[in-house]
FILO-396299 format. One record per residue (C-alpha): residue in one letter; x, y, z. Coordinates in steps of 0.02 Angstrom, whole numbers, plus 50000, padded with zeros to 5 digits. Example, Ala and Ser with C-alpha at 12.3 -4.5 7.8 and 13.67 -1.06 7.14 Angstrom:
2
A506154977550390 S506844994750357 
This chain:
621
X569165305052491 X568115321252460 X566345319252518 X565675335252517 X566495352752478 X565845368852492 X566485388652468 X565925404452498 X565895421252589 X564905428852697 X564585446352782 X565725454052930 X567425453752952 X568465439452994 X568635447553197 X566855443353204 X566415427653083 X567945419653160 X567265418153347 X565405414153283 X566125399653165 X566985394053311 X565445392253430 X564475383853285 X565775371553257 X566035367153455 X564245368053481 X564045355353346 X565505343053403 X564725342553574 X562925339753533 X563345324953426 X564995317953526 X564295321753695 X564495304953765 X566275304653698 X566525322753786 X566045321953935 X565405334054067 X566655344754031 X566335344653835 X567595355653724 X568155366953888 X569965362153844 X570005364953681 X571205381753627 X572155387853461 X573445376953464 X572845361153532 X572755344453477 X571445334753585 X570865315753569 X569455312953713 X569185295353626 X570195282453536 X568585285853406 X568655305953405 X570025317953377 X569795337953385 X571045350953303 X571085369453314 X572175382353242 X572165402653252 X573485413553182 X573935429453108 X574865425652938 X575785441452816 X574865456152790 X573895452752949 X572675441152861 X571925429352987 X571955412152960 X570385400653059 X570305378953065 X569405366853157 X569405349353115 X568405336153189 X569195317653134 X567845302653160 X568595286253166 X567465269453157 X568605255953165 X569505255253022 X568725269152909 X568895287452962 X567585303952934 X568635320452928 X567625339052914 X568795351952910 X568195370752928 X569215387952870 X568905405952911 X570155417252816 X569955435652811 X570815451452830 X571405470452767 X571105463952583 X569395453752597 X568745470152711 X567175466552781 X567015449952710 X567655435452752 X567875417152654 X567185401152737 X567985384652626 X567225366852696 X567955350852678 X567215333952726 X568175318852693 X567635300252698 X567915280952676 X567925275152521 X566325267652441 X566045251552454 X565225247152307 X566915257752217 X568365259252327 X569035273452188 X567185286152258 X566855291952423 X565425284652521 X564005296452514 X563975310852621 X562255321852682 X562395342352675 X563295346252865 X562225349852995 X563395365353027 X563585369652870 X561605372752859 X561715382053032 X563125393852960 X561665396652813 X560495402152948 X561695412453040 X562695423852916 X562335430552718 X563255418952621 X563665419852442 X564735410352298 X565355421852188 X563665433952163 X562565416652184 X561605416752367 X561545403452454 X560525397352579 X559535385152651 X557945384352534 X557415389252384 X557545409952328 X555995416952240 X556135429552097 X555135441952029 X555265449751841 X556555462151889 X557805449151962 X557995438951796 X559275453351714 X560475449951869 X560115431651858 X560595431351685 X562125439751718 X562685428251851 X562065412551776 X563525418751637 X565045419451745 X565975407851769 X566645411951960 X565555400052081 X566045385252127 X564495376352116 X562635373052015 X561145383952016 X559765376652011 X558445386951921 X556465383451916 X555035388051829 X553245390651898 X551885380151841 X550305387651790 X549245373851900 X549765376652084 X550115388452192 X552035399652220 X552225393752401 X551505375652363 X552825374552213 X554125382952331 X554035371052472 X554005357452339 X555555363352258 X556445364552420 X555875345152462 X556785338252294 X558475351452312 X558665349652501 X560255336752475 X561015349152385 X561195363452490 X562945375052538 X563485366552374 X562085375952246 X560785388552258 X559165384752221 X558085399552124 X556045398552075 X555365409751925 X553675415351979 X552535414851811 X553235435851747 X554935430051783 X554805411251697 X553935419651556 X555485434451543 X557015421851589 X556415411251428 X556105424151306 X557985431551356 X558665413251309 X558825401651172 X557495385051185 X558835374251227 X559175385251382 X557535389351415 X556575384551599 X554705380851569 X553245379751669 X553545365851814 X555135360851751 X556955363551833 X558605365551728 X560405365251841 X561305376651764 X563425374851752 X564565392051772 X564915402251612 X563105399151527 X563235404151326 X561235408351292 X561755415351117 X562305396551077 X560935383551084 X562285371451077 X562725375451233 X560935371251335 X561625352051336 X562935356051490 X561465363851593 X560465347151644 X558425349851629 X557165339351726 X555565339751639 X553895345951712 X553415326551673 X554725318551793 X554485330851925 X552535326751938 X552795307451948 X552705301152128 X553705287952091 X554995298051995 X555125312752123 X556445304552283 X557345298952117 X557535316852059 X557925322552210 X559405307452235 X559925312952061 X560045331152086 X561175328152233 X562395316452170 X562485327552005 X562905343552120 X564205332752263 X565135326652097 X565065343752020 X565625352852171 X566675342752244 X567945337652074 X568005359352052 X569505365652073 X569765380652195 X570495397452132 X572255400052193 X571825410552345 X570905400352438 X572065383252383 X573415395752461 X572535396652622 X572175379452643 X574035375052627 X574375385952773 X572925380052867 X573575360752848 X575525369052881 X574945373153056 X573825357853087 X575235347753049 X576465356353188 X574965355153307 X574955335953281 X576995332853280 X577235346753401 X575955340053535 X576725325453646 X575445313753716 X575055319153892 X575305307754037 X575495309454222 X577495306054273 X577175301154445 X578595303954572 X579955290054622 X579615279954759 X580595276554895 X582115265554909 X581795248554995 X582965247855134 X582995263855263 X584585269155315 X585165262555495 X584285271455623 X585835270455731 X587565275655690 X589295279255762 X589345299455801 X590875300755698 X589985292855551 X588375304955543 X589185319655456 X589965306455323 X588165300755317 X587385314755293 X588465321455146 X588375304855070 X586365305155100 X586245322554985 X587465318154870 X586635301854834 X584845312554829 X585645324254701 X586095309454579 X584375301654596 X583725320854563 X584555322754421 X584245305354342 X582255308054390 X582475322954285 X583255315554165 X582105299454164 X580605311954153 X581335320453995 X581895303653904 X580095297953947 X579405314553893 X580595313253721 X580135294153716 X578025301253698 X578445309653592 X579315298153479 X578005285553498 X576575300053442 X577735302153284 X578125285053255 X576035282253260 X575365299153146 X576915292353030 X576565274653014 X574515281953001 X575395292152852 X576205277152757 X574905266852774 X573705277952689 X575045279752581 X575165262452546 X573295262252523 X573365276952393 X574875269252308 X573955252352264 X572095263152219 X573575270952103 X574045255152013 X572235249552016 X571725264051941 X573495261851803 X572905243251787 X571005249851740 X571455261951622 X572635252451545 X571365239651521 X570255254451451 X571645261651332 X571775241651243 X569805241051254 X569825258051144 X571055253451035 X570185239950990 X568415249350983 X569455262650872 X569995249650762 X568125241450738 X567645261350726 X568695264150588 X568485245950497 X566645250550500 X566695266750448 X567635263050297 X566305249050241 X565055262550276 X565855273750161 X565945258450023 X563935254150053 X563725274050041 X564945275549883 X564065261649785 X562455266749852 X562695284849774 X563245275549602 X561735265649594 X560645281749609 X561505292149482 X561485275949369 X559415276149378 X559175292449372 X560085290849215 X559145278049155 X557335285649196 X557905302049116 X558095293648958 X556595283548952 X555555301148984 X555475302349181 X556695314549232 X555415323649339 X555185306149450 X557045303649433 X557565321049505 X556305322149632 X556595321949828 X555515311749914 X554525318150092 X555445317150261 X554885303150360 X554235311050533 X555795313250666 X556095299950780 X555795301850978 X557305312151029 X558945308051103 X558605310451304 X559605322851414 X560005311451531 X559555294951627 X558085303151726 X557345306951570 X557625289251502 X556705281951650 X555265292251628 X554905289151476 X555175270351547 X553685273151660 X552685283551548 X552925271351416 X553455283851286 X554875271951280 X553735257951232 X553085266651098 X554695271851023 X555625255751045 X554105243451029 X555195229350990 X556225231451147 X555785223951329 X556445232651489 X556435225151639 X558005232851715 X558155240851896 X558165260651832 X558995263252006 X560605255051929 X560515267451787 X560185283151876 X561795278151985 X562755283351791 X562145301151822 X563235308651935 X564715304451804 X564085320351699 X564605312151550 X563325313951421 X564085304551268 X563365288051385 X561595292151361 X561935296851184 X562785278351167 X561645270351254 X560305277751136 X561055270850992 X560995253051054 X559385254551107 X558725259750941 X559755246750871 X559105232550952 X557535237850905 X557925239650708 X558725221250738 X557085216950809 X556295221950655 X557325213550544 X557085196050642 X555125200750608 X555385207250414 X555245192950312 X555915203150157 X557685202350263 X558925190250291 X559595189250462 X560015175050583 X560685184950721 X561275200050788 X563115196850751 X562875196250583 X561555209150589 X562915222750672 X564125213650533 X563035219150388 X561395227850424 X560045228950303 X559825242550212 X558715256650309 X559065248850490 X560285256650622 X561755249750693 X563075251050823 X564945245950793 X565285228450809 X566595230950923 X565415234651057 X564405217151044 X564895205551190 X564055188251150 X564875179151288 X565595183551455 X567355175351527 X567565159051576 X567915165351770 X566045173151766 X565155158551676 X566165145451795 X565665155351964 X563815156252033 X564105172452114 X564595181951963 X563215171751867 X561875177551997 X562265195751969 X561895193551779 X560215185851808 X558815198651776 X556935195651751 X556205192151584 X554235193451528 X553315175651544 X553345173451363 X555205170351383 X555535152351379 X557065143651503 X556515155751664 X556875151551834 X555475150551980 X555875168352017 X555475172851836 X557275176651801 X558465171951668 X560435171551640 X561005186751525 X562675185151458 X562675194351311 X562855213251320 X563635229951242 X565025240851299 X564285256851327 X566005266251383 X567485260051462 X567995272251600 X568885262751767 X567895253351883 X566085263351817 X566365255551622 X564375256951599 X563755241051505 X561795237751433 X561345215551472 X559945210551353 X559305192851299 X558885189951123 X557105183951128 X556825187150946 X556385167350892 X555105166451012 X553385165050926 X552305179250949 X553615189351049 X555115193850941 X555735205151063 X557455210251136 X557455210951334 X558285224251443 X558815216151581 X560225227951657 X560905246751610 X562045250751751 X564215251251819 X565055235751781 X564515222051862 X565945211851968 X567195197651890 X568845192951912 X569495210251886 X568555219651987 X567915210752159 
């Protein structure tokens, strides 16, 4: 599964970046596999060659000369640990076309996750990839790239601008604004602390205080990058359409000056720029290339025959006589040579049938390797058919609520809008049609919708959440929600938002003694007039009889709740089954586990216990 991917060009022809990939990628294998090596290291190693040292390490390397004399570079470095495998893959392509440039596409495969069998495990930036940073000018598309962060001056934003709005690199940039309160090289080194995980896959760009104060006033708000803040910014950027600042993620000067907050940001920022990367699709070219480059690896590994030393036949047990009649010896002899010409020839044979018989056995192995990752992808396949089947019922059902409450919506708004235009009438004719006609004040605007899950954790710690939501408890692990981020799906913040907000409203309603309501069922059934809701459909009040019947399953749901909260455990933890559907998306399907502390006497809150993936059951262990 893809673990890390990276693309991008870099200066010199492909006579010359060819050879120096090729030392960076042998110097790397033998530095970290040098126990596995040997003395002797990579000597071996050609074009050509397939060559496994160790049952745990296999090396590939292919060279050619393809049409229109465009040269075609690989090395591949497979990593097996027991069961699960680590594959980085490196191409050099270049030629008459390309010039004096030449394209460099890495590939890093791994095991799957553990925690989700349908992700990759997590992969670091390559060690060689950051040496091939240091060693050549690389670039994606017009976007540098290198090893640490790029500082701009006022007459760099115009090109920035420019590139930020194609849509031709394959990855993020990552785009920075200088705070007024420290230092350029302070903020620099700073910068290049939080991005380092995301390096060969975006580039990483500070605005000294000119160039902030230019880059903003050339951009809507929504796209703008102030003071100490840092916005990732997608290809194609539309600054004439402040719609479109919501696909280029912002993390606030706020969040980036909390200590705790800041190895989050960074964990964030890389998991947002592996999933962006690495689910891009190449352009044609270089998709082209790498089907060659896997054409020839695959007639280095069914061409190459194991090797083994043949050793020579031994000797016949039983010498012929050392004595015989005089007339016998020429007999003898001829039968002696004709007898060594038949073992001769079925040596030879015996060597090639062994030779043949290799390399049968290296087929029969890389082939039943094949089918068994086959068989392996084929059942993630009908996992994956089973989960969204699953997920297409769960909608249909969700569209159905949807559309069941949006038509009693409609109703309440219908008879509402009756009822107004009936007293208006009826104060206009008793003498008020000034009070009757006129529209009331705006209430002050709520707290707004966040960007993202960083943002909704730091207003967690900074207790702007509090504040907003004060009949709301949190006591969920933000760790488990910041693991949503590198989904890029924004529509689950915005979802998650609502519920929030309408817990809290329920939480009011519990508290208002001018409104009826028992409990949140028939609260999201019929809300009170004024007070937010969610559709009904995505109300849980129970969990399956398979998670309330098991303790393991039970455990995971247990969360902490405040001391106020009657029925906790010694640990100061309490079993939440009741929760809301935030999205239903495979094996992720985001859900939000509260417990309705509402009847407690002076609390009346709602607690947070969990935002996070799906936690395991029956379907999903």
């Amino acid at each position: 599964m893809r673990a890390y991917q990276s693309t991008f060009s870099v200066d010199g022809p492909v006579d010359e970046v060819a050879p120096a990939v090729r030392d960076v990628m042998v110097a790397w294998a033998e530095k970290k596999h040098r126990r596995k090596l040997g003395p002797d290291g990579l000597g071996a190693l050609a074009p050509g060659m397939r060559l496994q040292p160790h049952p745990g390490l296999e090396l590939l390397m292919t060279d050619t000369r393809e049409e229109l004399e465009d040269r075609v570079f690989g090395f591949v470095v497979v990593e097996r640990h027991g069961v699960n495998s680590w594959a980085s893959q490196v191409m050099v392509v270049g030629g008459p076309r390309l010039g004096d440039r030449s394209l460099i596409a890495v590939e890093t495969d791994s095991p799957p996750s553990p925690k989700d069998p349908l992700r990759p495990k997590t992969a670091s930036v390559p060690r060689f990839v950051r040496t091939m940073l240091e060693r050549f000018e690389c670039d994606d598309a017009g976007i540098h790239l290198s090893n640490s962060p790029q500082v701009l001056g006022v007459e760099d934003v115009p090109g920035l601008l420019k590139e930020l709005g194609e849509t031709d690199h394959h990855g993020l940039v990552l785009v920075a604004g200088a705070p007024e309160d420290r230092p350029l090289p302070a903020w620099t080194k700073f910068i290049g602390n939080i991005t380092k995980g995301t390096v060969g896959q975006a580039a990483t760009y500070i605005l000294d205080a000119e160039a902030t104060a230019a880059f903003n006033e050339s951009v809507s708000p929504q796209h703008a990058v102030l003071g100490g803040s840092l916005r990732s910014f997608a290809p194609g950027a539309l600054f004439e359409e402040p719609d479109d600042g919501a696909r280029h993620r912002l993390m606030s000067a706020q969040t980036l000056a909390d200590d705790r907050l800041r190895k989050k940001a960074g964990q964030v920022l890389e998991r947002r720029t592996r999933a962006f990367t690495n689910d891009r699709e190449l352009e044609r070219r270089i998709r082209r290339y790498l089907w060659i480059l896997g054409q020839h690896f695959d007639e280095i590994v069914f061409r190459t025959p194991q090797q083994r030393e043949i050793g020579a036949a031994a000797p016949a047990d039983g010498a012929l006589p050392t004595t015989a009649p005089a007339e016998d010896t020429a007999q003898l002899h001829a039968r002696a040579e004709e007898l060594a010409t038949l073992l001769a020839d079925r040596n030879k044979d015996l060597d090639e049938a062994k030779k043949e018989l290799a390399r049968a056995r290296d087929t029969i192995g890389l082939l039943e390797q094949r089918n068994s990752k086959r068989e392996q992808d084929d059942e993630a396949l009908r996992e994956e058919l089973r989960l969204r089947t699953d997920e297409r019922d769960e909608l249909n059902v969700d569209y159905a609520v949807a559309l069941d409450d949006k038509d009693r919506a409609l109703g309440r708004a219908e008879k509402a809008e009756r009822e107004v235009q009936r007293l208006r009438t009826v104060l206009s004719r008793i003498g008020h049609a000034e009070e009757a006609w006129d529209t009331p004040e705006e209430d002050e605007p709520d707290l707004a919708q966040p960007s993202d899950w960083l943002e909704l954790a730091t207003w967690a710690g900074n207790g702007e959440l509090a504040r907003a939501l004060p009949r709301v408890d949190f006591t969920c692990d933000w760790d488990r929600a910041l693991d949503l981020d590198d989904q890029n799906n924004l529509t689950w913040i915005a979802t998650t938002w609502d519920i929030l907000r309408a817990l809290n409203d329920y939480g009011r309603a519990r508290a208002d003694e001018s409104v009826t309501v028992r409990n949140l069922h028939e609260y999201l059934s019929a809300p009170p007039d004024g007070f937010r809701t969610v559709p009904r459909g995505r109300y849980k009040p129970t969990e399956s009889e398979t998670v309330e019947n098991r303790q393991r399953y039970r455990k995971e749901r247990t969360f902490p709740v405040p001391e106020q909260v009657p029925g906790r455990d010694d640990n100061g933890r309490l079993y939440m089954d009741r929760h809301f559907v935030i999205a239903t998306a495979g094996i992720v399907s985001p859900r939000l586990y509260f417990h309705d502390a509402t009847d407690v006497p002076g609390y009346g809150k709602v607690v947070v216990g969990y935002i996070g993936r799906h936690l395991t059951n029956g379907q999903t262990n």
